[in-house]
Every structure is written in structure tokens, then in C-alpha cells.
N, C-alpha and C positions, 0 to 999 in steps of 0.2 A: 163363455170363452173370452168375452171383453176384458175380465178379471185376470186372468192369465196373459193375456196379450199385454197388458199395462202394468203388471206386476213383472216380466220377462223385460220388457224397455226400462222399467225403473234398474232392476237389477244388470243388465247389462251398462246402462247411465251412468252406475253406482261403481262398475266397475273401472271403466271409462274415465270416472271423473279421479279415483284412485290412481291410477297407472298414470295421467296426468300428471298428480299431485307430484308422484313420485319420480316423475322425470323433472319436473321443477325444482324439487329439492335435490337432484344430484347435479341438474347444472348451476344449481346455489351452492351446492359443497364445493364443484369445482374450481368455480369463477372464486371462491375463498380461499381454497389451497393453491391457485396459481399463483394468487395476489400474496400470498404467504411467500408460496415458494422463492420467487421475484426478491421480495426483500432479502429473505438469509443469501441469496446470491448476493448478490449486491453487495451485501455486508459481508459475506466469508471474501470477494473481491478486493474491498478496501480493506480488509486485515490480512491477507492474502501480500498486497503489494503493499503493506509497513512491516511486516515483518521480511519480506524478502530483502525490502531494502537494509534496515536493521542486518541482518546474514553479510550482507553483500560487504557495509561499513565493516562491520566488524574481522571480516575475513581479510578486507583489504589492508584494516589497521595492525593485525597480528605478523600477513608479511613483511609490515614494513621493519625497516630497520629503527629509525625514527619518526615520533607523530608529535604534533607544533598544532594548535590554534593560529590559523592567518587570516588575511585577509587577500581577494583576488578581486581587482577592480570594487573593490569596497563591497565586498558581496562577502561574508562571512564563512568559512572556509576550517575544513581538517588540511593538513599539509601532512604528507605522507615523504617521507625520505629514504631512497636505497641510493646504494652505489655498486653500479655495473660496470666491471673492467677500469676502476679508474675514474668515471666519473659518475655526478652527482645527478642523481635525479628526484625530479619532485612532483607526485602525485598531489591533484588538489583534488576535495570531493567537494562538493557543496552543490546547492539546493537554489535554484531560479529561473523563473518564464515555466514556475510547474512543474519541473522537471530534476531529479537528483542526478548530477553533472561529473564529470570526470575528465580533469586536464592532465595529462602527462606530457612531461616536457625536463629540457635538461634547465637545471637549475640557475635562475640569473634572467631566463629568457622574460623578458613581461610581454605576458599574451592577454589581451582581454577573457574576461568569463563568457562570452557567447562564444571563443572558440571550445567550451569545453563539450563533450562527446553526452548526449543524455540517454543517461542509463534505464530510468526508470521513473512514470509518473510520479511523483509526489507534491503535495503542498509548502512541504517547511521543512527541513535542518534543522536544528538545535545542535550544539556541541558545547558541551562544556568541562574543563578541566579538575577536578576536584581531588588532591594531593593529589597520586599517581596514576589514577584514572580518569578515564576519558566516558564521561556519560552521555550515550547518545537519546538524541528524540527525535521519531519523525512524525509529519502528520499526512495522510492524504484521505480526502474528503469527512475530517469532524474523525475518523479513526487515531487514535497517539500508541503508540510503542514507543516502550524506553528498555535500552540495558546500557548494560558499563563494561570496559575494554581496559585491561590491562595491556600498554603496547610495551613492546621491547624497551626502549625509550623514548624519554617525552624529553622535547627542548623549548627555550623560549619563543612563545613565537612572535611573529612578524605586529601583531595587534595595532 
């Protein structure tokens, strides 16, 4: 009977040490796919808010009547131009303290860039004029989106 009683422990052990195993390996798959998951968040995140921003530019620059390269407290700057009942107004977008910024204000007024309103994390602005388009870039966190903006019209700008 010793032979069966130690043959019955080994086989239960055997089983034991199985069902172990494989609790190990599913909290090592898992501890893998959070740590997976975590990243593509993160990542769908920071391309998530360059391309919103990206939308945002681009939507702003099609309303306008006029779009300028300027400068706002020497902060580098889109200048966005309509005119409502008469007079002249001037959207500025631009990019600083982290944040993609928007100053509306009637034209003439000089207001610093920290009064401007922040719309959306980001790291950098880019704008540049290239014949009749307006290419943008942004960047937040090592993420870049670029596209290009045909505006109604482009004037000189302020530089």
C-alpha cells in the first residue's frame, strides 16, 4: 500500500506543481499585455492630441478670411484675419509654456502671448509659408504631424 500512497502524493504534487506553473504563466502574460497595453495608450494619446491639434489649425485657418506668419511678443505665430461688422480682427495661434495658444483680439491691440487662451497640450508649432500654402507641424511628446492649408488668402506678415 506504501507504493500507492507515494505514487497518489507524487501524482497529485505533479499536479499541483502544474496548475502552479500555469497560474505563473498567466500572470506573466498578463503583467506583458498591461505593460503592452500602457504603451499603445500613451502612444494613440500623443497622436490623438497632434492630430487634433493639426484639425483644430487647419479648421481655424480655412475660416479665416486672411492668414500672415507673425510674431506675438516674439513668440512665433499663424495671424488669422476676419472682419466682423466693420472691424478688423486678428486671431493669433501659436505654441508656448506647452501649450497650443489662441489670442483673439481687435487688431492694433498689443497684448502679451501669456494672455492667450490654451487650447491644447502640445510641445512646438511650426508654420511655414511655402508659395500659397501654409505647412503646418506640431509636436507633443517626440509625436510630429505635418499637413498643408490652402487659406483663402495669405498676406505679408508682421516677421
Amino acid at each position: 500500500m506504501r507504493k500507492n500512497e507515494t505514487a497518489a502524493v507524487l501524482e497529485r504534487g505533479g499536479v499541483l506543481l502544474l496548475l502552479v506553473l500555469f497560474v505563473l504563466a498567466l500572470c506573466g502574460a498578463a503583467a506583458v499585455g498591461l505593460t503592452v497595453y500602457r504603451s499603445v495608450i500613451e502612444r494613440t494619446e500623443r497622436n490623438f492630441t497632434a492630430r487634433t491639434a493639426l484639425s483644430y489649425l487647419v479648421n481655424q485657418t480655412r475660416r479665416a478670411d486672411r492668414a500672415a506668419l507673425a510674431e506675438l511678443d516674439g513668440v512665433p505665430a499663424l495671424r488669422l484675419t476676419e472682419e466682423i461688422d466693420g472691424v478688423v480682427y486678428d486671431t493669433y495661434l501659436y505654441c508656448t509654456d506647452g501649450a497650443l495658444r489662441e489670442l483673439f483680439c481687435e487688431r492694433g491691440l498689443k497684448l502679451p502671448a501669456a494672455s492667450g487662451l490654451a487650447v491644447l497640450a502640445l510641445d512646438r508649432l511650426t508654420v511655414r509659408q511655402e508659395d500659397d500654402v501654409l505647412a503646418l507641424t506640431v509636436e507633443k511628446d517626440g509625436e510630429t504631424a505635418h499637413t498643408a492649408v490652402y487659406p483663402l488668402s495669405l498676406e505679408e506678415g508682421a516677421r
